[in-house]
C-alpha positions in Angstrom: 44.5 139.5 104.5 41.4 137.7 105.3 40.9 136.1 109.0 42.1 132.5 109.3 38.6 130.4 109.2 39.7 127.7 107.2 43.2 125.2 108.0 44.1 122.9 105.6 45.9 120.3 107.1 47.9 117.6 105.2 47.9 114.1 106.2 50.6 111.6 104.8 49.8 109.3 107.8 53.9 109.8 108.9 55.0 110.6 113.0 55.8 113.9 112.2 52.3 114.5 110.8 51.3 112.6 113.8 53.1 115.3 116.0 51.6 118.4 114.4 48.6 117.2 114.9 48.4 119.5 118.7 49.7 122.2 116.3 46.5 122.1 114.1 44.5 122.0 117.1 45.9 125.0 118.7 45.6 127.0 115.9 41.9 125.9 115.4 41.4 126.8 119.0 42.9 130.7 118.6 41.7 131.4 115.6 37.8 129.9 116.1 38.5 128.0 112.3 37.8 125.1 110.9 40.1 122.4 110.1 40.3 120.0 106.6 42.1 117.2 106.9 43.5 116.4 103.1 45.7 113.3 101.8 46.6 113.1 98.0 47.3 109.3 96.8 49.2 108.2 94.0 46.5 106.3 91.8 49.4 104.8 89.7 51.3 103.2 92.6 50.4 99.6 91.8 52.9 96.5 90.6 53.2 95.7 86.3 51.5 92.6 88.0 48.2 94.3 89.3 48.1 95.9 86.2 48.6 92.7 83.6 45.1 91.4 85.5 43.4 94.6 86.3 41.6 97.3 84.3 44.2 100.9 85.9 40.8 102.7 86.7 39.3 99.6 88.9 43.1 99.6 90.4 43.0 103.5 90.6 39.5 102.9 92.5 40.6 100.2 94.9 43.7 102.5 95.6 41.5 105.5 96.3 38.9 103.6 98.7 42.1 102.2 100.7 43.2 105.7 101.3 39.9 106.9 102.0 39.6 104.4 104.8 43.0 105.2 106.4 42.6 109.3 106.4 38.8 108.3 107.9 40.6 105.9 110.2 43.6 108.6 111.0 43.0 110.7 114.5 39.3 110.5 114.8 40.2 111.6 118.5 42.1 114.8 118.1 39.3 115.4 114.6 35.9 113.5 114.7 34.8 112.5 111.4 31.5 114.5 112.3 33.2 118.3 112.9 36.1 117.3 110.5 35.9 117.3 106.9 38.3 115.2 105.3 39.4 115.1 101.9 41.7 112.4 99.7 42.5 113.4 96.0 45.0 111.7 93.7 48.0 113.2 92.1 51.3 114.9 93.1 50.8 116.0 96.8 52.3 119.6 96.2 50.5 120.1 93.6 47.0 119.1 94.6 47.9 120.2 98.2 48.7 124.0 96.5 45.8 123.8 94.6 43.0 122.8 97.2 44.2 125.3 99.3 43.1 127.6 96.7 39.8 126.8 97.1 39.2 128.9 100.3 41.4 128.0 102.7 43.7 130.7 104.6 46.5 128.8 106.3 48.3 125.5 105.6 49.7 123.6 108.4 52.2 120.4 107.7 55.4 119.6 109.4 59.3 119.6 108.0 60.1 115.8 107.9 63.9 116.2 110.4 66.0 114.0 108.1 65.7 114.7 104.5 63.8 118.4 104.7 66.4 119.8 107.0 69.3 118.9 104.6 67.5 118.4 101.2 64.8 120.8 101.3 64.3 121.6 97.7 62.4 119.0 95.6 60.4 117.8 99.3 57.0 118.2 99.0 56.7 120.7 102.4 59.1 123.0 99.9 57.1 122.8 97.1 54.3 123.9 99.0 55.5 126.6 100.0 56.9 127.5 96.7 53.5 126.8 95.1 50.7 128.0 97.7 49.4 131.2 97.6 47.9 131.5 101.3 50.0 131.0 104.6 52.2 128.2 105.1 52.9 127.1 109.1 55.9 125.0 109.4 57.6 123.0 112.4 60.7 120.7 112.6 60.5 119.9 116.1 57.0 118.6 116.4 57.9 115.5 117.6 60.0 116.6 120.5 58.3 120.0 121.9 54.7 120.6 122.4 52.9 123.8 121.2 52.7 126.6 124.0 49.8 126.4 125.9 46.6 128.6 124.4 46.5 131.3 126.6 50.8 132.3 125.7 50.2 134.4 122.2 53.6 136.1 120.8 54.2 136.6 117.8 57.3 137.7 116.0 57.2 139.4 112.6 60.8 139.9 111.0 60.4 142.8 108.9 63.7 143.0 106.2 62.6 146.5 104.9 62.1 145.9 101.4 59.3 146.5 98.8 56.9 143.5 100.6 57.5 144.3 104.3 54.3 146.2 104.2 52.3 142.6 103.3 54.4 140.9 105.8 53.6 143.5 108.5 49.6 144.2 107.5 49.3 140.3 107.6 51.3 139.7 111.3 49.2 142.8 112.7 45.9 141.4 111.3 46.8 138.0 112.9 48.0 139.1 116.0 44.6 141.5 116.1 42.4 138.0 115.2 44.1 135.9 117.5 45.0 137.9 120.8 48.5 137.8 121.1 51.2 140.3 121.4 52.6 141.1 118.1 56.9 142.1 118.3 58.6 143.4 115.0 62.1 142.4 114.6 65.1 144.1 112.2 68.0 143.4 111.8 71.3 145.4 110.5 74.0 143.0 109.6 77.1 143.6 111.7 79.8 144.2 109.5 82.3 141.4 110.9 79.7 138.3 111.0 82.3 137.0 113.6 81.3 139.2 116.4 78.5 138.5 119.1 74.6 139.0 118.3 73.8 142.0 119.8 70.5 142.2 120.9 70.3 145.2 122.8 67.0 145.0 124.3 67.4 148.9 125.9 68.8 150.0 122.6 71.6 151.9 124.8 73.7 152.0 121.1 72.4 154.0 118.7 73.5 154.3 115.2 72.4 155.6 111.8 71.5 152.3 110.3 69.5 151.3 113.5 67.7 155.3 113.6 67.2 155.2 109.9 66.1 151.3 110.3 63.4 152.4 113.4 62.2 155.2 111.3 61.3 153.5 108.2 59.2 150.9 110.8 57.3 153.5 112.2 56.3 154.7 108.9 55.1 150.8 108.3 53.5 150.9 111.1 51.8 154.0 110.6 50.3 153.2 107.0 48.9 149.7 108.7 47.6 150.9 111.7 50.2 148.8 114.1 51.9 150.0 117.2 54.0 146.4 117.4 57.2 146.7 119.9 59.8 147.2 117.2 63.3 145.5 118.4 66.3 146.3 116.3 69.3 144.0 116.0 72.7 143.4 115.1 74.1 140.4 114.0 73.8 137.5 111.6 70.4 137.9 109.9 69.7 134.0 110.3 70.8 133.5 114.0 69.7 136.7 115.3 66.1 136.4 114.1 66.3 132.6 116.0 68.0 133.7 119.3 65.2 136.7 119.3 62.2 134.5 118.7 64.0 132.3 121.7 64.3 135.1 124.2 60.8 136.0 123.6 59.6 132.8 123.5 57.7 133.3 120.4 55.0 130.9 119.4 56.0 131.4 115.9 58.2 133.3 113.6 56.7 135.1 111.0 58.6 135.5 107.9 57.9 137.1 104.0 58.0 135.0 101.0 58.0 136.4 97.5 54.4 137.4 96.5 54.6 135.5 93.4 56.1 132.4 92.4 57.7 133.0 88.9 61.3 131.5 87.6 63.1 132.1 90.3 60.1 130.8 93.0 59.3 132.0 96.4 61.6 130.5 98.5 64.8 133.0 98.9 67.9 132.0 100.8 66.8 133.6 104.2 63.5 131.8 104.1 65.1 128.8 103.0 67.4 128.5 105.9 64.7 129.9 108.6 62.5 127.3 107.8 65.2 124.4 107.3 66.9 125.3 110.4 64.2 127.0 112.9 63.9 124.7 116.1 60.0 126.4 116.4 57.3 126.7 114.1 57.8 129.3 111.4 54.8 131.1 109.5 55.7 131.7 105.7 53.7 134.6 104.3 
């Protein structure tokens, strides 16, 4: 992993964009990067009409100079025109969002819109993102109703499953927790085997058992080979809701959570990550 310099942040001029707007900022200010505003139009939105009396390329221009002038117009307080690139491309936002980020940015910032995303999240554009990009995606669903934790609180929480791309996950979390100043905690978690019974988060780890020493050991190798020396809390529950009531009793700034390296047939989003991210009241980092 690279450091965070560069944060692409999408603009479709909506209140939830609106909200994450502090989010951006925040993350500007901890990680000393700069921040590109980007907004992708749709040059072919325009009436049978407008196009019976109209060459489509002077209608594709008209509709480009229109968007330039809102995303120019679009929080100049919170990101001056001057210190703030700002970029408007036409096409499919997902698509053109995924592939300007390719162009050396390191982390992608846009909200989960609460109505549709949380129950419809495939076929959204936040989801294709995050099928699509290759670099970080930081997602939030509560934008609009709970403001980012002030800069100096830094706690990060990396949920390590223990599979063949934990070590990416982990190297990344460490790296960002190294680059940014806060405290990095590594989270596991053995599914109980009745899903009925009580998260157990055991924060003294007064119950041992074979899944939870052979679970610890395996982390500690991690943590050798990437040079980390996290606090490693292991749990017992639901995956899904004991990875959430952790990252609440630590007050996490964010949750930190593997996607699949590659896209490929089946994508990147799995069901855990699906779920974390459609149903995570705080913002989740998608690696």
């Amino acid at each position: 992993m690279e450091s965070v310099t560069n944060i692409l942040y999408p603009v479709d001029f909506s209140s939830s964009c609106v909200a994450m707007a502090p989010y951006v900022r925040r993350a500007a200010a901890v990680y000393d990067a700069g921040v590109t505003l980007i907004h992708v139009f749709n040059p072919a939105s325009y009436s049978g009409f407008e196009q019976t009396m109209r060459r489509p390329e002077d209608i594709a221009q008209d509709h480009e100079e229109v968007a330039r002038h809102r995303l120019d117009t679009f929080l100049v307080a919170q990101f001056p025109l001057a210190e703030y690139p700002r970029v408007v491309v036409p096409g499919d936002p997902a698509i053109q969002i995924a592939h300007a980020a390719r162009r050396g940015f390191d982390l992608i910032i846009m909200p989960t819109h609460a109505g549709t995303f949380r129950h419809m999240l495939l076929g959204s554009t936040t989801a294709k993102v995050l099928n699509d990009a290759d670099c970080p995606v930081l997602t939030s669903t509560h934008a609009e109703t709970i403001a980012p934790r002030p800069p100096e609180h830094r706690v990060l929480l990396c949920a390590i499953a223990l599979n063949e791309d934990s070590e990416r996950v982990l190297r990344y979390s460490h790296r960002a927790a190294i680059q940014s100043g806060s405290q990095l905690l590594l989270i596991h978690v053995v599914p109980s085997a009745d899903p009925k019974l009580p998260i157990l988060l055991d924060l003294e780890e007064t119950i041992q058992s074979e899944e939870r020493q052979e679970a610890r050991r395996r982390i500690d190798e991690l943590q050798q080979r990437v040079g980390s020396s996290a606090t490693v809390l292991i749990v017992v529950g639901p995956i899904k809701e004991a990875l959430l009531e952790a990252a609440r009793q630590f007050d996490a700034d964010a949750l930190l959570i593997g996607r699949a390296p590659q896209s490929g047939a089946r994508g990147r989003l799995r069901d855990l990550t699906y779920v974390l991210v459609r149903d995570s009241p705080f913002p989740v980092v998608s690696i």
